[in-house]
N, C-alpha and C positions, 0 to 999 in steps of 0.2 A: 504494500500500500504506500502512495506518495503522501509527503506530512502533512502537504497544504490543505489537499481535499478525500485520502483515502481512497483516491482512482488508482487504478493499477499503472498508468502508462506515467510519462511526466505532466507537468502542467503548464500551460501557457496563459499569462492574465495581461491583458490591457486595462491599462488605466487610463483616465481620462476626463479632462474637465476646465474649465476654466482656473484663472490664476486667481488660489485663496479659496479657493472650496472644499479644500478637505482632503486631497488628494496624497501629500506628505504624511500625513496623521494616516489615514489607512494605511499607508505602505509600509508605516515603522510597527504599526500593529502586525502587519502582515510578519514583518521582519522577529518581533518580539516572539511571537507564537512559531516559528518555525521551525521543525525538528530537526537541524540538520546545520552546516556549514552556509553560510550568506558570504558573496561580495558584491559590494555596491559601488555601481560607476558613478558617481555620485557628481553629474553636470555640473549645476550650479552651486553647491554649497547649500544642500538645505538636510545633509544629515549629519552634523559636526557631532553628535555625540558617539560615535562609531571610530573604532579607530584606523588611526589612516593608514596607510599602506603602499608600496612599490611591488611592480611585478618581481621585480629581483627577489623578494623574500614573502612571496606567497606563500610557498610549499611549506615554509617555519613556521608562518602564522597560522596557515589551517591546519595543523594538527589536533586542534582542541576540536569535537566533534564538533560542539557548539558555537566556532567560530564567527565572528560578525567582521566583516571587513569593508574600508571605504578607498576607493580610488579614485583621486580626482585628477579626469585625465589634462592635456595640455595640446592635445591632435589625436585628430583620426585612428592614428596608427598604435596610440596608449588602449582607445577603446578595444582593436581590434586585438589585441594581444592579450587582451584580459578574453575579448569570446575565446580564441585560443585556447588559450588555459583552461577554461572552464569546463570548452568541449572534450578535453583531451583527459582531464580531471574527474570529470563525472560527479554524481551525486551529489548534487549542491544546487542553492539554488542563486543567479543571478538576476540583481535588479538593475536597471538600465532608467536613469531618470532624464528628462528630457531626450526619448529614444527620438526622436523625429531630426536632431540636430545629427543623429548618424547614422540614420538612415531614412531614406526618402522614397517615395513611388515610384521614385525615376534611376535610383539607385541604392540598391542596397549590398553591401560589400560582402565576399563570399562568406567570410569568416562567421558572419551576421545571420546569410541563407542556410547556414549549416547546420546554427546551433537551432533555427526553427524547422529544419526541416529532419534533422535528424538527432535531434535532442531525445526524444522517446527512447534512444538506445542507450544513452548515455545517461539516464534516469537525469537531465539538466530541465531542474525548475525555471521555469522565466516571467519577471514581475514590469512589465514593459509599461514606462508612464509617458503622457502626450497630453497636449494641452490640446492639440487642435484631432477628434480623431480623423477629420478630411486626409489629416497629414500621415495616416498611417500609411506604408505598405500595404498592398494588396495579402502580400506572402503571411505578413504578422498578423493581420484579422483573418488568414483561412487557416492560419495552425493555431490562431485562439481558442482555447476551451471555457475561456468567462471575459465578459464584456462588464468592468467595473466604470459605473458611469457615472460619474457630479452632475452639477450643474452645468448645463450647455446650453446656449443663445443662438451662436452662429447659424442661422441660416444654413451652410455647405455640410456644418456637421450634423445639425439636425438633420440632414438627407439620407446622409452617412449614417446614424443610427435607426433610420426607417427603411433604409435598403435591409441593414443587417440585421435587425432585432425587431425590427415591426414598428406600426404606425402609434398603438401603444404605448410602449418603451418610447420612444421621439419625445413621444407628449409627456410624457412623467418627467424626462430630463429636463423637460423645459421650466419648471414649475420645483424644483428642487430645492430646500433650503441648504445652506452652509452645512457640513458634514456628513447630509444625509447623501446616499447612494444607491444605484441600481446594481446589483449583481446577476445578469444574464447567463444564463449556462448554455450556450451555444450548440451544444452536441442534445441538450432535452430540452430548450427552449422554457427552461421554469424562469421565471422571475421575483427576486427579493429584494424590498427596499428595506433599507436599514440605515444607521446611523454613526458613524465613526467616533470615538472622543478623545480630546485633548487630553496628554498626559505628559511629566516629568519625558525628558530623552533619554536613551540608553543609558 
């Protein structure tokens, strides 16, 4: 069983929402509750209570099963080296904040197609955050298995969440207060709203 949701395969989650909705606060819960070793590419600087880390000394830092680790890359190439690692590592799970900055509809780096497309083998959790979901890949919302969703206004996204999750779910995002969320299960199409809360950091 995988730790996130007790599926047998790995897990694939998009998050998504506009900026200040609640979206960091799920994901450090997510992070808190997880059974297993976390590294987080951690874009902008919104998980400082995680300890930081270099690829050079991964392999020392996760040996604690219940590792948390943060990596705050500086290019393209830090990102891609930590999927790398990750894929090649196995069992862990990787979150990816601000994923839309590295990777795009119009290109997404192999290192990136790999660990979605072939992460199931490698039991590689993935906690993928986006402010805009217009701005996902095609690839990351067809090997999603849960659409976590905030508050959403945009016009382009709202379309983007009534193509994929129904006219329904659109409407509910739209109408969302601060912390509260959609969780979409893609592969049974259930839906749950809930509410995320503010807590001390790691």
């Amino acid at each position: 069983m995988r730790p996130m949701t007790g599926k047998l395969h790995n897990v694939v989650k998009l998050v998504m929402g506009r900026k200040g909705c609640g979206k960091s606060t799920y994901v450090k819960s997510q992070i808190r509750e997880y059974q297993g070793r976390v590294i987080v590419i951690d874009t902008v600087g919104e998980y400082s209570g995680l300890r930081i880390t270099t690829g050079e000394d991964l392999d020392q830092r996760l040996k604690m099963p219940l590792a948390r680790l943060r990596i705050v890359p500086e290019k393209l190439e830090d990102v891609l080296a930590v999927f790398d690692y990750a894929y090649a590592r196995g069992r862990l799970c990787l979150v990816v904040d601000e994923f839309g900055v590295w990777a795009t509809p119009q290109d997404v780096p192999e290192p990136i197609q790999r660990a979605l497309r072939l992460g199931r083998h490698r039991e590689l959790d993935l906690i993928l955050v986006t402010r805009r979901p217009a701005e996902v890949p095609r690839l990351a919302s067809a090997m999603a298995d849960f659409l976590v969703i905030f508050e959403t206004h945009e016009p382009v996204d709202s379309d983007w969440i009534r193509k994929t999750a129904g006219d329904a779910v659109a409407e509910q995002a739209r109408t969302l207060g601060k912390f509260h969320y959609i969780e979409y299960d893609l592969d049974g199409g259930k839906v749950r709203i809930s509410e995320t809360h503010d807590f001390d950091d790691f």
